[in-house]
Every structure is written in structure tokens, then in C-alpha cells.
C-alpha positions as CSV (number, residue, x, y, z in Angstrom):
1,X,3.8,-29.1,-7.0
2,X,1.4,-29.1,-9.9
3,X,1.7,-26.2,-12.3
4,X,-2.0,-26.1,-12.3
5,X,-5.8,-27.8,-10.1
6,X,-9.2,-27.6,-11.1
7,X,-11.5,-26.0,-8.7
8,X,-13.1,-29.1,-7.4
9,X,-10.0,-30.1,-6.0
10,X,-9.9,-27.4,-3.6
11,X,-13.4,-28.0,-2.8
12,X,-14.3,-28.6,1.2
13,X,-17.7,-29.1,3.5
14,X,-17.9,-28.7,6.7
15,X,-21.5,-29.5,8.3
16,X,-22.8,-27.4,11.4
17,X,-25.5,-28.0,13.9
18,X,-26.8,-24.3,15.5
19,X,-27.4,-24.6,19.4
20,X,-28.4,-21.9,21.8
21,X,-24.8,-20.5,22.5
22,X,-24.1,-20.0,19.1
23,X,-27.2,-17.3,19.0
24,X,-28.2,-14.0,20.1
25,X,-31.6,-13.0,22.1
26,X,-33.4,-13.0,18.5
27,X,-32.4,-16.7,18.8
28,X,-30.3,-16.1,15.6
29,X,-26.3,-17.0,14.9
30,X,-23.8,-14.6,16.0
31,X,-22.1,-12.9,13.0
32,X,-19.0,-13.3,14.6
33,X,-19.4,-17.0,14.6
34,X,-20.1,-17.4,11.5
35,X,-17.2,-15.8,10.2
36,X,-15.3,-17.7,11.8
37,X,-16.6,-20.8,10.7
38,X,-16.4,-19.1,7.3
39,X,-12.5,-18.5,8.1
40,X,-11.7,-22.1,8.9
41,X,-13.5,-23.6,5.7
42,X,-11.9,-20.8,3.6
43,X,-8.2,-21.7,5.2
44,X,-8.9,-25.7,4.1
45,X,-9.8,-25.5,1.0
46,X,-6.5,-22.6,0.4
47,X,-4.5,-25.3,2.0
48,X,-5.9,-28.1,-0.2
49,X,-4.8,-26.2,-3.2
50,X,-1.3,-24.6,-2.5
51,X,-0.1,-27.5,-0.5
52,X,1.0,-25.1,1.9
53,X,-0.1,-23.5,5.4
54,X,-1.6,-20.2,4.6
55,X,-2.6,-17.0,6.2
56,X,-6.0,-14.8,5.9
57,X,-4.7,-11.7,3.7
58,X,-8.5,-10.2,3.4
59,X,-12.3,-11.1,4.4
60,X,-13.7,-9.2,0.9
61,X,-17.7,-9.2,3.1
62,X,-20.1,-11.9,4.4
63,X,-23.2,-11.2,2.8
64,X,-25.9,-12.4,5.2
65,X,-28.7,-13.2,2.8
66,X,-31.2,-15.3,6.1
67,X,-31.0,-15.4,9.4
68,X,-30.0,-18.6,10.8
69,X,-32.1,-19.9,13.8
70,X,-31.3,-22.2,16.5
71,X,-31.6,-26.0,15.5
72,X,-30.9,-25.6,12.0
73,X,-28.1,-27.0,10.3
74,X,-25.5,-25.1,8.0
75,X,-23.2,-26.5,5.2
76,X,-20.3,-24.5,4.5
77,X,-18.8,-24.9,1.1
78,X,-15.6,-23.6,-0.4
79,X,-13.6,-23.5,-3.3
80,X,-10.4,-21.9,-5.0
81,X,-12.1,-19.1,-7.5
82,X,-8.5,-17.5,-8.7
83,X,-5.0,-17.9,-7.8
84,X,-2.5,-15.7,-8.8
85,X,1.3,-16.0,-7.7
86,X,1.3,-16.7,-3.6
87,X,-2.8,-15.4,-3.3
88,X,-5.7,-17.5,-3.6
89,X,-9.5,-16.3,-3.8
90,X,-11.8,-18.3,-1.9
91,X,-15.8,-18.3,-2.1
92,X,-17.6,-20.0,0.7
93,X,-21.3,-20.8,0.3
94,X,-23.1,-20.9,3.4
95,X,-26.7,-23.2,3.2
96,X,-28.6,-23.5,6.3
97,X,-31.3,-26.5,6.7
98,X,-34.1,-26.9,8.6
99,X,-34.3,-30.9,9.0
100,X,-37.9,-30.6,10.1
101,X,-39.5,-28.9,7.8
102,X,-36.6,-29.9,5.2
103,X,-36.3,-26.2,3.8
104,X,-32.7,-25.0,2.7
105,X,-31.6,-21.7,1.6
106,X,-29.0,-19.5,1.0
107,X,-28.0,-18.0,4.3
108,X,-24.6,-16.4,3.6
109,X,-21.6,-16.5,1.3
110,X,-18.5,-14.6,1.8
111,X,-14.7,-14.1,-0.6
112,X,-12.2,-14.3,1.1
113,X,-8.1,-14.0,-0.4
114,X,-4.9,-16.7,1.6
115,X,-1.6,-16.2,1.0
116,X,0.3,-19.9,0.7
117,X,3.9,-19.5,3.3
118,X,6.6,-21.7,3.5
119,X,7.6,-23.1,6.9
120,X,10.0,-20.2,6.8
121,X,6.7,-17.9,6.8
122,X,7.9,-16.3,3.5
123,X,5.0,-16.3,0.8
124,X,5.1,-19.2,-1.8
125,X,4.1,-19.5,-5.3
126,X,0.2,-21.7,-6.0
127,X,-0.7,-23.8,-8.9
128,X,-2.6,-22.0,-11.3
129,X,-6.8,-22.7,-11.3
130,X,-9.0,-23.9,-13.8
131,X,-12.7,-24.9,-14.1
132,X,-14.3,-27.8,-14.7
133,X,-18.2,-26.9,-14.4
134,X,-20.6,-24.1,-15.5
135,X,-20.9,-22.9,-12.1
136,X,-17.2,-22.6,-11.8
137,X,-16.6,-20.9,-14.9
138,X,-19.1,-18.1,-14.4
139,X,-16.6,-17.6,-10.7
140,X,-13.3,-18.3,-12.8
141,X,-14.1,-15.4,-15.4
142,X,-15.9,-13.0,-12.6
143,X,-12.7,-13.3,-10.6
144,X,-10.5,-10.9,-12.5
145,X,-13.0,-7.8,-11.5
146,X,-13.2,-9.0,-8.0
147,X,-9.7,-9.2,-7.8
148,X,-9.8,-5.5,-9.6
149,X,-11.8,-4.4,-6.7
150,X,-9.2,-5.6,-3.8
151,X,-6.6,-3.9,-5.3
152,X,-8.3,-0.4,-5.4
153,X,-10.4,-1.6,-1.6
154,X,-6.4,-1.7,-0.5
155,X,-5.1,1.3,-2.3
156,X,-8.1,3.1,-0.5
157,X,-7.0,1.3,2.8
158,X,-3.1,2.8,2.8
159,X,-4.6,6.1,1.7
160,X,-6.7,6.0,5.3
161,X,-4.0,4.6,6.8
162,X,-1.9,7.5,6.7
163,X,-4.8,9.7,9.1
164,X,-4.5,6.9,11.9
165,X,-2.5,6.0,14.8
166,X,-2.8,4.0,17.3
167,X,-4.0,6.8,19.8
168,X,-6.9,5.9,21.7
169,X,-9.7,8.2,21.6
170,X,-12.4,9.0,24.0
């Protein structure tokens, strides 16, 4: 294993086409869907850089910037932004194209944290991650607050955890 990647090498695109059964009635993608397109892009580029299977530890939010209609076309992007010992931060970038009118924006962009297992399941150490563009620096040194930010999110979490069971309310 390599004690340390650059970002790009984690990098991975995955390229969408939206049809009718991937929308609602307002002829706009399901959230759900989404996500989980956001998921599987997230997972690659995680297993690109640990070299290892890997496991969804936390969706941080999916910011849905545009709604994204029928027809169009999305490009998922993602990318290592931090690892630390067996955990990996992921950004995905979301772009959705209209090939008619040949407009792109910003639809959606999500973090998401992988843990890197063994075959055994147990958690494995990651190379370390470094950048090698502007863009990637401004994620590499904003990562450290994000990661800040988990920590407390899942300190809050086990606090709230403590209140609930799994008794089904009606």
C-alpha cells in the first residue's frame, strides 16, 4: 500500500441519462435515487484509494441546489477530500445537462465518510491524501472542520440514542 495518493487518483465519473421512472409527478428525479447514485460513486472512488472494499459510515447531506428534469443528463463526480486512519471523506459533485439546449449546472453535491475493511470485515488503515490542484486544496484544508462537525453530528447522535428504542409508535 502507498503511505500516501493525491486526490485525483481517487477521482471517478459516472454519466446518467434521467428517464420517466427515475422522476416524480413534477417530472423531477427522486431524491432517493439520487442518493443512491451518489452512494455508488462515493463507494468507487473510497475503493480506488484504500485499495480495499469499504462500507458507508455516514451520508454528511445532499444539498439539492436544481431540480433535475426528465431527459437531462447528470455527471457524478467524486473524489477523496481527507483520510484519516481506516475513514475517508468523499465529495461528490452532481452536474446535470441539458443536451438540447446545452445548459449545465450545479444540481447537487453531497459528503459522504467510507470506512476501508479487510476481507475479515475488520476496519483497515488508508494512505494518507494530498492535493494536487487549487480546487483540491481549498477541500484538503476545509476538511479538518468538516470532519470537526461529524464528530460533534455523532456525539449529538449517541446522546439521542439513549431516548430511543425500537418500540413502534402509533
Amino acid at each position: 500500500m502507498k503511505e500516501s495518493k493525491g486526490m485525483t487518483e481517487s477521482r471517478s465519473v459516472k454519466s446518467i441519462q434521467i428517464f420517466p421512472e427515475d422522476t416524480n409527478h413534477h417530472n423531477t428525479m427522486f431524491g432517493g435515487k439520487l442518493i443512491a447514485e451518489i452512494d455508488e460513486i462515493a463507494a468507487i472512488a473510497a475503493m480506488r484509494h484504500s485499495g480495499n472494499s469499504v462500507v458507508t459510515a455516514s451520508i454528511d447531506s445532499v444539498d439539492f441546489i436544481q431540480p433535475i428534469r426528465t431527459g437531462e443528463v447528470l455527471s457524478l463526480v467524486s473524489f477523496v477530500t481527507y483520510a484519516g486512519t481506516s475513514s475517508m471523506e468523499i465529495c461528490v459533485k452532481v452536474v446535470s445537462e441539458d443536451n438540447i439546449n446545452q445548459n449545465k449546472h450545479l444540481a447537487a453535491y453531497s459528503f459522504l465518510t467510507f470506512v476501508a475493511l479487510d476481507e475479515n470485515g475488520k476496519k483497515v488503515k488508508v494512505p494518507a491524501i494530498y492535493p494536487e490542484t487549487e480546487d483540491e486544496k481549498w477541500f484538503y484544508e476545509t476538511a479538518k472542520d468538516r470532519v470537526n462537525l461529524r464528530h460533534e453530528r455523532r456525539d449529538e447522535s449517541k446522546r439521542t440514542l439513549e431516548f430511543m428504542s425500537t418500540k413502534l409508535y402509533i
